[in-house]
C-alpha positions as a Python dict, from the first residue, in 0.01 Angstrom:
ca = {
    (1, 'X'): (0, 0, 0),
    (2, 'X'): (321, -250, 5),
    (3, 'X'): (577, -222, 246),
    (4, 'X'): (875, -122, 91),
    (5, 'X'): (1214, -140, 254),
    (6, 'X'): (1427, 147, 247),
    (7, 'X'): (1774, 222, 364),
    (8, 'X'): (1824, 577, 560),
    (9, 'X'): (2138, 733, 532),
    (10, 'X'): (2191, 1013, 745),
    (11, 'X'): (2463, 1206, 958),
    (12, 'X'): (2482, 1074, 1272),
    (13, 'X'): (2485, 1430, 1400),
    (14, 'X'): (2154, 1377, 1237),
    (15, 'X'): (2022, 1056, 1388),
    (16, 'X'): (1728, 1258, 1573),
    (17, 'X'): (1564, 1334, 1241),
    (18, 'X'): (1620, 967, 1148),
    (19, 'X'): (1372, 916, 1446),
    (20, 'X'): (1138, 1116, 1330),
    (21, 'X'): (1126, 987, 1005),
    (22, 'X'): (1093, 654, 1128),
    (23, 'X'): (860, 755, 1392),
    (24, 'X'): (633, 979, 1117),
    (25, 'X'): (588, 653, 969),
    (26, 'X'): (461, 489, 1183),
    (27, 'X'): (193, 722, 1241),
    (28, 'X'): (-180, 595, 1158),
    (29, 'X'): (-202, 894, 964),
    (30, 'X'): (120, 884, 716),
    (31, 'X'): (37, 821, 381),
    (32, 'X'): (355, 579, 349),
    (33, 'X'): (493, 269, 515),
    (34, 'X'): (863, 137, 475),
    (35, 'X'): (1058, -51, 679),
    (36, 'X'): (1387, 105, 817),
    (37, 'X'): (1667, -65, 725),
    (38, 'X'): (1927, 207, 848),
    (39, 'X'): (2238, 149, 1059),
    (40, 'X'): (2139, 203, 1380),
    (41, 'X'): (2510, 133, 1565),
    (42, 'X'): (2839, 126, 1463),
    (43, 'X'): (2976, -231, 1333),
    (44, 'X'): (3318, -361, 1335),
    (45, 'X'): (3581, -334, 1073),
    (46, 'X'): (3358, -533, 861),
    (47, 'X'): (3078, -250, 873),
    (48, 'X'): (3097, -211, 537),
    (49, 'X'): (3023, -564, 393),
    (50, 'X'): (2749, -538, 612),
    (51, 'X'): (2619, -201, 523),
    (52, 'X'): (2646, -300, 152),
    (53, 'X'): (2439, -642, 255),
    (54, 'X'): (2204, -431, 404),
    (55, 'X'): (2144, -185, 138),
    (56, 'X'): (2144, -442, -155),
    (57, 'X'): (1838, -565, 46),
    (58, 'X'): (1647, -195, 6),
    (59, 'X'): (1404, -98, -266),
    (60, 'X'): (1532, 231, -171),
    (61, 'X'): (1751, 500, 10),
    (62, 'X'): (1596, 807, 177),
    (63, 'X'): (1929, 1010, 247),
    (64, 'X'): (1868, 1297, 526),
    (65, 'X'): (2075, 1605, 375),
    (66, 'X'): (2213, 1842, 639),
    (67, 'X'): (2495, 2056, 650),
    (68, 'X'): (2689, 1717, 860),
    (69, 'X'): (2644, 1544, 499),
    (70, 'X'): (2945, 1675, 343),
    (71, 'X'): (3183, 1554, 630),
    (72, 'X'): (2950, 1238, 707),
    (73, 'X'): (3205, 952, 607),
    (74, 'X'): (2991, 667, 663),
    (75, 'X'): (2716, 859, 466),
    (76, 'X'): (2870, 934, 160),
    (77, 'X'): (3016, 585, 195),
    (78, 'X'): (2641, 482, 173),
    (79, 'X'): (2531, 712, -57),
    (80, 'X'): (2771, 557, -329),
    (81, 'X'): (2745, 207, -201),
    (82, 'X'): (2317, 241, -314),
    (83, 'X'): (2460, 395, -664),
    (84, 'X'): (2715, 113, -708),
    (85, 'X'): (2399, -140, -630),
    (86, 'X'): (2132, 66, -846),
    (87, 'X'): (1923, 140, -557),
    (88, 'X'): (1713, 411, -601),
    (89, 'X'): (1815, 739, -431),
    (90, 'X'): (1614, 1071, -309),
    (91, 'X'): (1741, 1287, -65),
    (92, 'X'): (1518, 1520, 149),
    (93, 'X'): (1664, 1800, 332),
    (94, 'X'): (1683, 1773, 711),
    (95, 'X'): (1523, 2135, 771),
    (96, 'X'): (1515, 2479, 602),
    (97, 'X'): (1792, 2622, 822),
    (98, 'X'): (2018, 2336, 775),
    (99, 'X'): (2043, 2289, 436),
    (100, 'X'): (2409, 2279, 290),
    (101, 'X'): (2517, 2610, 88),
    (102, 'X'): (2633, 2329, -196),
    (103, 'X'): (2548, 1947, -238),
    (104, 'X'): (2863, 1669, -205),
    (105, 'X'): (3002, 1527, -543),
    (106, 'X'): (2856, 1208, -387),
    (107, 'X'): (2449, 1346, -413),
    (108, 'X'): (2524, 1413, -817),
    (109, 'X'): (2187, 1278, -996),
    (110, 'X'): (2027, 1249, -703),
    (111, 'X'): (1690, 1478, -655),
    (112, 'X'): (1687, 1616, -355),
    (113, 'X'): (1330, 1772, -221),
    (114, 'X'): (1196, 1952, 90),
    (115, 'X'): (1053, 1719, 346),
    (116, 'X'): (711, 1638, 326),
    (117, 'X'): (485, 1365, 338),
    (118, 'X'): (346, 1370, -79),
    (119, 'X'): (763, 1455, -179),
    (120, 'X'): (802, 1084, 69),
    (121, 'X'): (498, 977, -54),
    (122, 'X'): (533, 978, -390),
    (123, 'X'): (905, 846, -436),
    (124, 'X'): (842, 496, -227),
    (125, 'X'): (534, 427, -414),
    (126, 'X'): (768, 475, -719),
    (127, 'X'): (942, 194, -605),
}
């Protein structure tokens, strides 16, 4: 199984299930492997050249959908930064009691799935 890189775009209300993504990786026992490209701190004014760098790098973005995604800035500045670039989006949703009521303009086309290790699975080694 290749390593694939992949961007994580998340709230950063959110950034403890961005851990445990990262960390379910990891695992001997995952059935997938990436490498997480995600921004882990805030940048400078320049954040955004860099983000785009970043994510231009990614075979994919996994975006972490919560109800913080609709008022997530930097998120939804990600989110259409991987469209813009043709990176391959899938969203997963952070939990059952935190999904969002509706989906941002900005997740339009982009399949969205509960969180599970085939639904990851599958989608990076369609990469």
């Amino acid at each position: 199984m290749a390593n694939k890189r992949i961007f994580i775009s998340f709230s950063i209300e959110d950034v403890t299930l961005r851990d445990f993504l990262v960390g379910q990786a990891k695992n001997k026992q995952s059935p997938f492997v990436f490498t997480d490209m995600s921004v882990k701190k805030p940048w400078d004014s320049a954040w955004k050249t860099n983000c785009r760098t970043k994510i231009k790098g990614c075979d994919g973005m996994i975006i972490i959908v919560t109800k913080n995604t609709k008022n997530a800035d930097g998120q939804l500045w990600e989110i259409n930064c991987a469209k813009d670039e043709s990176i391959p989006r899938r969203g997963i949703y952070g939990s059952s009691d935190n999904r969002p009521a509706t989906l941002p303009k900005e997740l339009d086309g982009v399949r969205v799935v509960s969180w599970t290790w085939d639904n990851i699975k599958n989608w990076i080694d369609s990469l």
